[in-house]
Structures are given as C-alpha cells and as structure tokens.
N, C-alpha and C positions, 0 to 999 in steps of 0.2 A: 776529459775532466774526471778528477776521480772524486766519491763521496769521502767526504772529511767529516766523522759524527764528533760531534763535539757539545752531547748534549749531556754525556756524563761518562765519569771514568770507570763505570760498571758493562760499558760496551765494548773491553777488548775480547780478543779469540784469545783461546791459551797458545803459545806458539811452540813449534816444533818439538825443542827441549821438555818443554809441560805437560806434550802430547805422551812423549817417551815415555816421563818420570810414571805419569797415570797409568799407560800402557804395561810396564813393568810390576806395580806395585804390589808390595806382599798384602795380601787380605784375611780377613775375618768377619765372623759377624760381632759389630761393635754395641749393638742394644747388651749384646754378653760380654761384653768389652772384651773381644778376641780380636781385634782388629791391629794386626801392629804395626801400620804406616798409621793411623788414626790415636794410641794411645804415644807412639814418639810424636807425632805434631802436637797434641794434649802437652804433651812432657816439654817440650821443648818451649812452647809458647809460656805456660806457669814458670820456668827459669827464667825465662827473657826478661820477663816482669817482677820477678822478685817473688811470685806467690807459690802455695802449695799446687793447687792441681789447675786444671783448666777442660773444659769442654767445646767438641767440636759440633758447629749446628748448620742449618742453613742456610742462614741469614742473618744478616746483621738486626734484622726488627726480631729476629727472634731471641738474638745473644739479649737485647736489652728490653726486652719484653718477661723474658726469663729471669733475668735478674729484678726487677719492680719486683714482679711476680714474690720472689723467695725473699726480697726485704722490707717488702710491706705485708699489713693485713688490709681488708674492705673498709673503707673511710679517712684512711691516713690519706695525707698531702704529700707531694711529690713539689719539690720545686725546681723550676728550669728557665731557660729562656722561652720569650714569648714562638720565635724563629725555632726550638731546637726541633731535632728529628724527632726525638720522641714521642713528640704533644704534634707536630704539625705531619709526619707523614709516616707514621704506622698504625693508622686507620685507625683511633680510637682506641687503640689497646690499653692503654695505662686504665683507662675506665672498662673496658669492654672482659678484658682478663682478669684484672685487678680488682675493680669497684675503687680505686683512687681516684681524687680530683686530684686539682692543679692550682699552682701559684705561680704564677710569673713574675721572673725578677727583673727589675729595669737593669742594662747591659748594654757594652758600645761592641758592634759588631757581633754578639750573642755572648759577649766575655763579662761576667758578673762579677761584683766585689765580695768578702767575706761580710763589712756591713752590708750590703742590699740582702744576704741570706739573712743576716742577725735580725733587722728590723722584721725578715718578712716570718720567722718563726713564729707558733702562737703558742700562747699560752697555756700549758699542759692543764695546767689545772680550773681550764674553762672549758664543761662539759658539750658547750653547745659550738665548739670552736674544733675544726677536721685538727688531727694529730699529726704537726708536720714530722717527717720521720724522713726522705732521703731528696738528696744533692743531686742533680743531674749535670757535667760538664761533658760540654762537644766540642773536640779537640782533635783537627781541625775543627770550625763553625762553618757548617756548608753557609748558611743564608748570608755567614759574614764576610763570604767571597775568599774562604779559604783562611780565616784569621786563627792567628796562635795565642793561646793559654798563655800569660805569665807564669811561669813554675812557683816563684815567691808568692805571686798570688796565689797558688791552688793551694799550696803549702798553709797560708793562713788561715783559708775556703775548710779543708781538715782539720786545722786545731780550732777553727770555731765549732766545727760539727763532732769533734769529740768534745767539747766542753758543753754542747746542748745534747747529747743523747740522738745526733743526726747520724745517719751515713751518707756515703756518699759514692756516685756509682760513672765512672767514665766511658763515656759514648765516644771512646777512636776511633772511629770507623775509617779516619787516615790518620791517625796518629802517627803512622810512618813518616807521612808525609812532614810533621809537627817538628820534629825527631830530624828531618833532614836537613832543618833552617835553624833550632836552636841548639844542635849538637847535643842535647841532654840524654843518659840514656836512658833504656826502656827501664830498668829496677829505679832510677829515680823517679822516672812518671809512674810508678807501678805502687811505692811507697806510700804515698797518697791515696789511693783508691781502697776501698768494701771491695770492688768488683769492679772490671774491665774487661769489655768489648773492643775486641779489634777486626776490620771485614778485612778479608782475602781476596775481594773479587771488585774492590776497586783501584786504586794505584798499584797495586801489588802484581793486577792480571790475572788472578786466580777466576776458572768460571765459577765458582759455587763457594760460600763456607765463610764463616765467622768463627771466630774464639771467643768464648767467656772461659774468663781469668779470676779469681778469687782462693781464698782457705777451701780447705777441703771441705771441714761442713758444709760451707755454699755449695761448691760443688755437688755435692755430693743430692743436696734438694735440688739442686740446678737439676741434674739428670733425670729428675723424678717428675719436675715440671716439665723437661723439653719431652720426655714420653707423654704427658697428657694435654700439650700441644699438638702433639701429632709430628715430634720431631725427630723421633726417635731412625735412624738410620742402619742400614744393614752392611754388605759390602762398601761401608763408606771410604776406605782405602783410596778407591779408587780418586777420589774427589780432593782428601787428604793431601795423599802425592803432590796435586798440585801447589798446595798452600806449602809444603814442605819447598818445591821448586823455587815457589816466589821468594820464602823468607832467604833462601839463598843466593839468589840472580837478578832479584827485580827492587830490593833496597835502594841500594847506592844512588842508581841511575833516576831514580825523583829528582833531583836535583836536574837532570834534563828538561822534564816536564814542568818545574819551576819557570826555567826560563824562557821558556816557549808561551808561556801563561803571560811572563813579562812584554815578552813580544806583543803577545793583541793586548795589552793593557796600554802601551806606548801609541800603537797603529790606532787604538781609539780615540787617544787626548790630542785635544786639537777639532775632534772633528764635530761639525757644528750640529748635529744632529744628536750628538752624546753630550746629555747635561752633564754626566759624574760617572766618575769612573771608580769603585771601590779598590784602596792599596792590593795588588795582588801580591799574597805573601808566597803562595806558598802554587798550587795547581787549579784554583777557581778565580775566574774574572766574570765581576757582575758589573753591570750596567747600565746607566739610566739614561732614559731617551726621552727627546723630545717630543716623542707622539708614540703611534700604537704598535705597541711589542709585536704583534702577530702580524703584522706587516713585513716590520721588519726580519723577521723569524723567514718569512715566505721569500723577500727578496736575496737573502745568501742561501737559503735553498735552491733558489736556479743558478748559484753559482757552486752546488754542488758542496754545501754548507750545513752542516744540521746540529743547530742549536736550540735552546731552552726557554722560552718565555713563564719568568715564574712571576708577574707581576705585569699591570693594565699596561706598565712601560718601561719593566725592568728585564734584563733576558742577562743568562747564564751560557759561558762557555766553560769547557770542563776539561784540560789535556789529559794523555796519557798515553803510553807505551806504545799502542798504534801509531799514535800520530808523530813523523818525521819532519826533518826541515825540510823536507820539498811538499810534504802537507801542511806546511806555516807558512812556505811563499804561495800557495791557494789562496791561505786565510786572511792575510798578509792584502793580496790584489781585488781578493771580493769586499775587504771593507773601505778599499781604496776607490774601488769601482762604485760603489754603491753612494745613491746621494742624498738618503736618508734612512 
C-alpha cells in the first residue's frame, strides 16, 4: 500500500529534471543582486504579468505580507474575504507587521463583488473611522475548494478601486492553476493588480519560493521590507532554478491534476456519509460530512490516505504532480471502502 498525501499541493519532491536544473545553476549573491538564475526568474515572472520588476522570497505568506506591508501605513484597513489566506493563515501578520485591521467582505466561495467593496469602504473624512486603503483577491480561493475569479468581475473590483483611492493586491498563490480552466493569460490577470503573488512550491512543484510582481517603485520597497523580514537571501540561485523549471515543465500538465480532483469529487457524491460536496474547479475538493472530520481523516489514513480536516466536519483533499492514476485507484477504493 503506498502513502497518498493529499493534504496539500505544497508536499511534492522536486523531481529529477528540478534536481538537475538547481544542481547546475549559475549563482550569486542575490541581497547584491548578483544572482543570475534569481534576477532572470525576477525578469521573467514581471513579463509574464505584464509588470515592471518582480521579487523572489520565500514564501508565499511572505510575498503577501510584503506587499500589505509597502501599501499600507499602521491603521489603514485591508479588505478580504472572511476564509482568505491572508487574515486566516499567516499568523496575524496583516496586524503583527503592519498594525492593519480587517474588513470582511460577504463572498460565494471567497469570490467578492465590486459592490460588497463599494459598500464596505469608509469614509475618508471620518476621523474616527480605520482608512480603507487595499483590495485582497485569492485566486485560486483555497477555502473555496479551489474556486476561480470572474476576470469581468476583477476588472470592475479595479475600476472601483481606482475611483476610491483603493489598491488592490492579488494573492495567486495558484493562479496557474486559475489560468489553466479559464484560458486568460497571465498580463491580463496582471492588468488588474498594484501587486501579485504567485507560490512556486505549490502546483507548480517548486520546493521553496514565491514571486512578488509589481512597478518597480514597489519593488524596489518590496526589497527593503523582505531584508527586515529576515528575507533577504544569499546563493538563492540555487532554489530559483527550480521555479525557473517549473514555469517551463509543470504548467500545462494542471489540467491533470484538475481531473484527478474531479475523480474524488464524483467518487464522493452519492455517498451517504457526505452531506455536500463543494464544485471542484480547478485541484481542491472540500467536503462536508456527516459527522466528525477527524474520524474520518484517521479512517483513510489506514488505508494509507492523508488528508486535511479544516473544519468540526469539513476535510480537504489537495492533488498534485506526485499523485498518478494508480494513486487515484487508492483513493478511488478507500472512499469506496470506508462506511463513514
């Protein structure tokens, strides 16, 4: 029986080819920007999107920690979905880094309208009322089991927020994945955004790294704030190479992992123990059960299953590039197998 992790798409190995690319790659030290697999992924990612520069970091909490960070001041509002990454699983940072609060916007699947921004803006000229100042969209919506952005709606989402003095800042963190069901490309999704985050190290396969994408001014404070983060990196080359592999080898092939998503979406409907099954769009299927998630979590663990309970009775499956079709006839026979 082999272990099938499927608790998120941040658990592949780099494989062979990724190994190479890193093993080869030309280095520098990039705090001095001598890095030249780390400033062509920089270069490469800012064309893709349409913008001037871009920066390579650790992580995806840190690409969108960094950006709050350089488009806020201490008191401004941040607005998001109640579910986004942001507010719900990078440890308090928006307040911790920042000194921002938070506005939640009501949303179906974490996806907001440009009204529910418009309504939830305050009034600049009430002293006693926080300064709403930027837009957060996650696209993919992890908590929305993988759900895609309307482009005509982000498109509106912008010209409301240039018409109030908002920005607005894109959380991809699979936008790849976004990109591989609505065909749009990345300088249209790119168009829209202050700034965008895209992670390397989840569908993509990369082990390590995220992109922030913006103007060079941002950038350029971006750089300033990921050095007093503690982000600042040395022979990052090596780590780079790989992001470089991914954007050229591990694109296309999401669309695998789409359907593979579809598979335990189907294999769960019907089954009397699953109340609801959330649309899977894209590589997340969420789940609601009829009793207690961590039960259930422990029961396709002994059939060599390991998945996510993010809720008293909700659990998370996550594909990706590890997992093959003889790891979905596993997945396939333990939710067949199991009788609750």
């Amino acid at each position: 029986m082999r272990l099938i992790d499927l608790r998120s798409d941040t658990v592949t190995r780099p494989s062979e080819g990724m190994r190479q690319a890193m093993l080869h790659a030309e280095l520098g030290d990039d705090v001095f920007g001598e890095d030249p697999t780390v400033n062509l992924l920089e270069e490469r990612m800012a064309a893709m999107f349409g913008h001037e520069a871009a920066l390579f970091c650790p992580s995806g909490t840190m690409t969108n920690q960094i950006a709050i960070n350089v488009h806020t001041r201490p008191g401004d509002e941040v607005l998001c979905e109640e579910g986004a990454h942001v507010y719900r699983y990078e440890g308090g940072g928006m307040m911790a880094n920042s000194g921002c609060s938070v506005k939640h916007l009501p949303a179906d699947r974490g996806r907001f309208t440009s009204e529910s921004v418009i309504a939830a803006v305050n009034d600049r000229s009430a002293a006693y009322l926080a300064n709403s100042r930027l837009v957060v969209v996650e696209n993919t919506v992890n908590r929305g089991g993988g759900a895609i952005w309307d482009h005509a709606g982000v498109a509106r989402i912008r010209k409301m927020c240039d018409a109030h003095g908002l920005l607005l800042h894109l959380d991809g963190a699979r936008i790849f994945n976004a990109m591989a069901v609505d065909g749009i490309a990345p300088t249209e999704w790119g168009k829209h955004f202050h700034s965008i985050s895209v992670c390397l190290s989840k569908g993509l396969g990369a082990p390590v790294g995220s992109v922030l994408i913006g103007s060079s001014a941002f950038i350029h404070q971006a750089r300033r704030v990921r050095k007093r983060f503690g982000g600042g990196m040395r022979q990052a080359g090596v780590l780079a190479a790989a992001g470089l592999f991914a954007l050229e080898h591990n694109i296309k092939r999401l669309t695998e992992d789409h359907a593979r998503a579809r598979r335990i979406g189907e294999a769960l409907s019907g089954k009397a123990w699953c109340a609801h099954v959330m649309p899977v769009d894209t590589n997340i299927v969420i789940y609601d059960l009829t009793h207690d998630a961590k039960s259930h979590v422990e029961k396709l663990a002994a059939y060599g299953i390991r998945c996510f309970a993010i809720g008293p009775r909700q659990v998370r499956m996550v594909t990706h590039l590890d997992v093959d079709d003889a790891s979905m006839e596993q997945v396939i026979n333990a939710l067949e197998s199991i009788s609750s």
